[in-house]
LOBAGU-842152 format. One record per residue (C-alpha): residue in three letters; x, y, z. Coordinates in nm, 4 decimals. Layout:
% residues N
{residuo=ala&u=X&v=Y&w=Z};
...
END
This chain:
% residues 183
{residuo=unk&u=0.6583&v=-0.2555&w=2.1569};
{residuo=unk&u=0.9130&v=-0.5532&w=2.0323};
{residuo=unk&u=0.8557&v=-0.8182&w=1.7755};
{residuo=unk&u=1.0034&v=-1.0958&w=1.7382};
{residuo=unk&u=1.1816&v=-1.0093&w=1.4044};
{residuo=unk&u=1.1980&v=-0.6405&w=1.3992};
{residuo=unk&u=1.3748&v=-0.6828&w=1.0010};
{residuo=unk&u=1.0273&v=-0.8585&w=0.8701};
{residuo=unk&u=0.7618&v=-0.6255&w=0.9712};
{residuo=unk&u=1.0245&v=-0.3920&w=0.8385};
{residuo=unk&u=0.9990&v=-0.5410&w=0.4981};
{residuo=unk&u=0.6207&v=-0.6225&w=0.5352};
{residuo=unk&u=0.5236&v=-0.2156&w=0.5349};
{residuo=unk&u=0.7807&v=-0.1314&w=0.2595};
{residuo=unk&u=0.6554&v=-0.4051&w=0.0394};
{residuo=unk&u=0.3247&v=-0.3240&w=0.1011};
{residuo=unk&u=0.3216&v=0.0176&w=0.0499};
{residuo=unk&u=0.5417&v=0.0357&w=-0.2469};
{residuo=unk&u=0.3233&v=-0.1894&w=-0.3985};
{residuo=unk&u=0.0891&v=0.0236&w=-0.3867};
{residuo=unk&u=0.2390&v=0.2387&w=-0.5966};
{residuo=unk&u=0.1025&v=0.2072&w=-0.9212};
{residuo=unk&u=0.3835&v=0.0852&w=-1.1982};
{residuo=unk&u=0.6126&v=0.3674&w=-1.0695};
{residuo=unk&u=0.9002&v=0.2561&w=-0.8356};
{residuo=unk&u=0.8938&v=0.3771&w=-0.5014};
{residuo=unk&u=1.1708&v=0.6227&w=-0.3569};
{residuo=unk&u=1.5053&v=0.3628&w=-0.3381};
{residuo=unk&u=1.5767&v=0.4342&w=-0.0076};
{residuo=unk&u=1.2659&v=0.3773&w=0.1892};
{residuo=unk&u=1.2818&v=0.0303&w=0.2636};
{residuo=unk&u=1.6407&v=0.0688&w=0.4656};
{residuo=unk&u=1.4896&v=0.3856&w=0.7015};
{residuo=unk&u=1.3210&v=0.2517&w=0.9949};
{residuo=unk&u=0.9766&v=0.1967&w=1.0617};
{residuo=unk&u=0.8433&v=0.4075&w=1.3126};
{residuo=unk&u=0.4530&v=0.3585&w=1.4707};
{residuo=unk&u=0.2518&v=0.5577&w=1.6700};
{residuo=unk&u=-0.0680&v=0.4974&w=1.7962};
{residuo=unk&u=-0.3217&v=0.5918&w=2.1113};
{residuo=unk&u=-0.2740&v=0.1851&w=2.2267};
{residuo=unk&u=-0.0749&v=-0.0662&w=2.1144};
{residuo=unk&u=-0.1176&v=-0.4807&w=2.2163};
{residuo=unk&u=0.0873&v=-0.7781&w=2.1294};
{residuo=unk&u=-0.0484&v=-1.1330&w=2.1643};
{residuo=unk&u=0.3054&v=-1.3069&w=2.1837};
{residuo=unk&u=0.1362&v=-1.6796&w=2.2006};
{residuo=unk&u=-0.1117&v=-1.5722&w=1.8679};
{residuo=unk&u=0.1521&v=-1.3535&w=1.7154};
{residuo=unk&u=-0.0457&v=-1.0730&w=1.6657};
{residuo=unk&u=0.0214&v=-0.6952&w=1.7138};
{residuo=unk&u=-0.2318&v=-0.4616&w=1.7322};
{residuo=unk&u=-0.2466&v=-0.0377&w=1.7057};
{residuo=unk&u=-0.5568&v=0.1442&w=1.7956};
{residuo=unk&u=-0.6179&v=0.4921&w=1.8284};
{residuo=unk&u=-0.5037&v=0.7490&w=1.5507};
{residuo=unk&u=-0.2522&v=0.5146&w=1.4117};
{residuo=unk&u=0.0384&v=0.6836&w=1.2261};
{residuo=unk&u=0.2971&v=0.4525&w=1.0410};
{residuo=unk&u=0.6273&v=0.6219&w=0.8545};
{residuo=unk&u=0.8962&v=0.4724&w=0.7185};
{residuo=unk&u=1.0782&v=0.7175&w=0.4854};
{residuo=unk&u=0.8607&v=0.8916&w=0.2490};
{residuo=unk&u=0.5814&v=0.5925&w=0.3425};
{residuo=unk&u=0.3348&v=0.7559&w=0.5596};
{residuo=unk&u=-0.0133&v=0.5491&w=0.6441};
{residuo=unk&u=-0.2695&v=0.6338&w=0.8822};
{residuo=unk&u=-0.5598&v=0.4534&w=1.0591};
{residuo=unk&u=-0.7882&v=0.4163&w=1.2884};
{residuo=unk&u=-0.6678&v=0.0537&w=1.3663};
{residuo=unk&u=-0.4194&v=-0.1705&w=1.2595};
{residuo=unk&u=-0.3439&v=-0.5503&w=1.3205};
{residuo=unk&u=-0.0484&v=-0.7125&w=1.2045};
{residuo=unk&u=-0.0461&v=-1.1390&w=1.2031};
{residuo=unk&u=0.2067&v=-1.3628&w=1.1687};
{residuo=unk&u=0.0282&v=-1.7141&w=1.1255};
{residuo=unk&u=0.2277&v=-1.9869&w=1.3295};
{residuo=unk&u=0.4958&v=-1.7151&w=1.3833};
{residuo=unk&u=0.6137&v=-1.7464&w=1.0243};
{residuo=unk&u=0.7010&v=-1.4271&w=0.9332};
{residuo=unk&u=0.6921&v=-1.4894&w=0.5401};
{residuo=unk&u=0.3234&v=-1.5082&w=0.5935};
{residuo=unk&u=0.2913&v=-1.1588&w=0.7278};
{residuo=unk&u=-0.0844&v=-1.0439&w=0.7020};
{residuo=unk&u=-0.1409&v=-0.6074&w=0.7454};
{residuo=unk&u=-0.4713&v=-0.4593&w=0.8085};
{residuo=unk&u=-0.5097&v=-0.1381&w=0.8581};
{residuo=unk&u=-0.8919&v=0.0336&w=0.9410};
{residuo=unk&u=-0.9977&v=0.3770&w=0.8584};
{residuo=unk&u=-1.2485&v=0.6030&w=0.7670};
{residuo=unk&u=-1.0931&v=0.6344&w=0.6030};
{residuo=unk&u=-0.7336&v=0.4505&w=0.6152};
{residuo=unk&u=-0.4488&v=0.6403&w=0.3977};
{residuo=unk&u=-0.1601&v=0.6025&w=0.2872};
{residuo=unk&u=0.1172&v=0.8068&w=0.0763};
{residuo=unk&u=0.4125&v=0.7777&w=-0.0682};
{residuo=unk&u=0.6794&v=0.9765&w=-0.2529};
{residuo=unk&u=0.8591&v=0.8151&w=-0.6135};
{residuo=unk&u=1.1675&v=0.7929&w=-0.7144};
{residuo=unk&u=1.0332&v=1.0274&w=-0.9958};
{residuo=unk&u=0.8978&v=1.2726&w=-0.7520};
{residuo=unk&u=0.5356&v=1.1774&w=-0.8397};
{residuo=unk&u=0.3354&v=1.0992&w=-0.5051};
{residuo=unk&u=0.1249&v=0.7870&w=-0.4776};
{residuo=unk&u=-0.2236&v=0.8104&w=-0.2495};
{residuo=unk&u=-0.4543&v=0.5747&w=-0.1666};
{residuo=unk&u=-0.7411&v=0.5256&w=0.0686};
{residuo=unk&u=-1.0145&v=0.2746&w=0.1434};
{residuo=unk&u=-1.2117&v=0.1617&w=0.4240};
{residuo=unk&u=-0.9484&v=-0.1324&w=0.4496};
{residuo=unk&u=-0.6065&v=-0.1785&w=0.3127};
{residuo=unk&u=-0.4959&v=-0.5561&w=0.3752};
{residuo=unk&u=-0.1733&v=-0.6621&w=0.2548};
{residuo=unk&u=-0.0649&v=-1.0228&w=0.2274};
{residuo=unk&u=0.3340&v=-1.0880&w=0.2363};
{residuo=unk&u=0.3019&v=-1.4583&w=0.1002};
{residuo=unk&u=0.0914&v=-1.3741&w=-0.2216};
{residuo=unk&u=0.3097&v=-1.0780&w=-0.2388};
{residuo=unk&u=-0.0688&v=-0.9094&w=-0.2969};
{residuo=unk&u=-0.2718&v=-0.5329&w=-0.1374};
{residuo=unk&u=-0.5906&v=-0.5259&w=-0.1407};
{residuo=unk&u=-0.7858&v=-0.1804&w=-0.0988};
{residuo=unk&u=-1.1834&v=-0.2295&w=0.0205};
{residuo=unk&u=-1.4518&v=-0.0215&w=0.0996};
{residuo=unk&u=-1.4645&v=0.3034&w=-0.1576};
{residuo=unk&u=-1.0922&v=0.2602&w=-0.2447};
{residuo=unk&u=-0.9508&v=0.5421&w=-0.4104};
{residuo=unk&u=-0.5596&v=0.5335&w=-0.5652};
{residuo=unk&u=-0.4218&v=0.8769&w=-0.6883};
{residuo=unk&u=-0.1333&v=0.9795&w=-0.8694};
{residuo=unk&u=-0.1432&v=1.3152&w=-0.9411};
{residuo=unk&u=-0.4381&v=1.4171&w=-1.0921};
{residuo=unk&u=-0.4829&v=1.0687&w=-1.2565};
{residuo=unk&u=-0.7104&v=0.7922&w=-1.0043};
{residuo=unk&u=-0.9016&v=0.5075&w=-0.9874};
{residuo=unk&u=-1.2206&v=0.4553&w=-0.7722};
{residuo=unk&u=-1.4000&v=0.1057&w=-0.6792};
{residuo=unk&u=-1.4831&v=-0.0639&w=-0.4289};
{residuo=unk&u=-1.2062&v=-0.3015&w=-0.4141};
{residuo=unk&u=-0.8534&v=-0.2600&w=-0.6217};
{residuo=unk&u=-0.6319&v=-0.5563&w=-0.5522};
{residuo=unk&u=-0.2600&v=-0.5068&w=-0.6679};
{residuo=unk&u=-0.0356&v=-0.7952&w=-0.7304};
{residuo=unk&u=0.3309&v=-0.6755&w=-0.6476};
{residuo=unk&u=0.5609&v=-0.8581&w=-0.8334};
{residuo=unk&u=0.3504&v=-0.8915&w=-1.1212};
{residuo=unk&u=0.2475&v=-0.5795&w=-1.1464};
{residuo=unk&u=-0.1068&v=-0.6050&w=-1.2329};
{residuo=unk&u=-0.3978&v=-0.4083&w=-1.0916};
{residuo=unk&u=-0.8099&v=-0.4345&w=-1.1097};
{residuo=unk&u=-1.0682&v=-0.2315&w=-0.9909};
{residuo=unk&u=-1.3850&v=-0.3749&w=-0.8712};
{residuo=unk&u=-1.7270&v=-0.2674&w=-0.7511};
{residuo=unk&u=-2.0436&v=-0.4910&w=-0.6422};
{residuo=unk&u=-2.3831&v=-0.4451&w=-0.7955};
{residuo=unk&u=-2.4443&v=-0.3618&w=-1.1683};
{residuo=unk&u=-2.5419&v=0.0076&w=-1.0547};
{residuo=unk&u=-2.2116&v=0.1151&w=-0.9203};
{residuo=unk&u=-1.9108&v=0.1089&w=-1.1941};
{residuo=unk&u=-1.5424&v=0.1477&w=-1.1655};
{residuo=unk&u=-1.4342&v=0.5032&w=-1.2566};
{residuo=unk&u=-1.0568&v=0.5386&w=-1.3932};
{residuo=unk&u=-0.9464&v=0.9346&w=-1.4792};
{residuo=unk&u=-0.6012&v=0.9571&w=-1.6768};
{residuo=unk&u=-0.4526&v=1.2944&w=-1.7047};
{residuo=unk&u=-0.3611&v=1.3249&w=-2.1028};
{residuo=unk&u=-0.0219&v=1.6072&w=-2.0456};
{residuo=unk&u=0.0425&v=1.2752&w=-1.7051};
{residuo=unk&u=0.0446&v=1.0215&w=-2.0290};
{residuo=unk&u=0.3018&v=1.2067&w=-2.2055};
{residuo=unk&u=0.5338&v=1.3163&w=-1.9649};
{residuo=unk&u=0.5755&v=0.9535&w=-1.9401};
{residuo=unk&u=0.5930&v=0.9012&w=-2.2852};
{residuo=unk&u=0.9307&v=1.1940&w=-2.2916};
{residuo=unk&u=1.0883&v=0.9676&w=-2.0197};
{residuo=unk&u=1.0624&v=0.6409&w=-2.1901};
{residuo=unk&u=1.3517&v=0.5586&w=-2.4695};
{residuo=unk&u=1.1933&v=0.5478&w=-2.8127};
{residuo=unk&u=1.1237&v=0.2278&w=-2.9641};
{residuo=unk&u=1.3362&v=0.1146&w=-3.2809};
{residuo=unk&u=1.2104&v=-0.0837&w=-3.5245};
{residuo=unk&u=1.2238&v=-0.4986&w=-3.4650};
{residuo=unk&u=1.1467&v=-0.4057&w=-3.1136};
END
């Protein structure tokens, strides 16, 4: 299958997996290896600018590794810097490997990523792990740049359950410079 600009979709699945990845930074190199998809059945609407992967979906590009049962990339008007992603599981997965060597994985009925609010958005019991530290909702949006996360879930019976690992806390602690006074 070709798109029409192999280089965005390129940078749509890096982005939108390594924002996924909690404050950590992803492994450097990912976003330069290729992306590589496999599915059962793959579609493109040229004329609507869609692309579409059915069927056991498997997505890598370097340490990135996401799995569906479908997913639908859109290009609105064939801008590319508008780039929508969503992938369907039960549920859909991804992973990915840090630059310090802590995995990142996350699952949810739907993962939607939007290239122009720079946003991911994980619905439908979404789950994001980082070793033995996770948060569980039904909906954790993530906003890239800004780095800023929140867990949500409907109904006042149903809460949002975060589990920190204390010896996770301060290994991250050892890594990070002291502070000095006036800091």
């Amino acid at each position: 299958m070709k798109f029409k600009n192999k280089s965005s979709l390129h940078l749509l699945l890096a982005s939108g997996l390594l924002a996924l990845s909690l404050p950590a930074l992803a492994v450097t190199g990912d976003s330069d290896q290729p992306v590589r998809v496999n599915s059962i059945n793959q579609s493109l609407d040229m004329d609507g600018n869609i692309a579409t992967f059915t069927g056991n979906v498997i997505i890598t590009q370097g340490t990135i590794k996401i799995q569906a049962d479908k997913v639908v990339v859109t290009r609105p008007g064939g801008d590319s810097k508008k780039t929508l992603v969503d992938a369907y599981g039960n549920p859909a997965t991804f992973y990915q490997m840090q630059d310090n060597g802590k995995p990142v994985k996350g699952s949810a009925s739907k993962l939607h990523y939007n290239l122009a609010a720079d946003s991911i958005e994980l619905t439908g019991k979404a789950h994001v792990q980082q070793l033995d530290s996770n948060i569980n909702g039904d909906r954790i949006t993530y906003l890239v740049k800004a780095q800023k996360m929140q867990a949500y879930s409907q109904g006042q019976s149903k809460r949002v359950t975060t589990v920190l690992m204390p010896s996770q806390l301060q290994d991250d602690k050892k890594s990070s410079p002291p502070k000095t006074r006036g800091q």
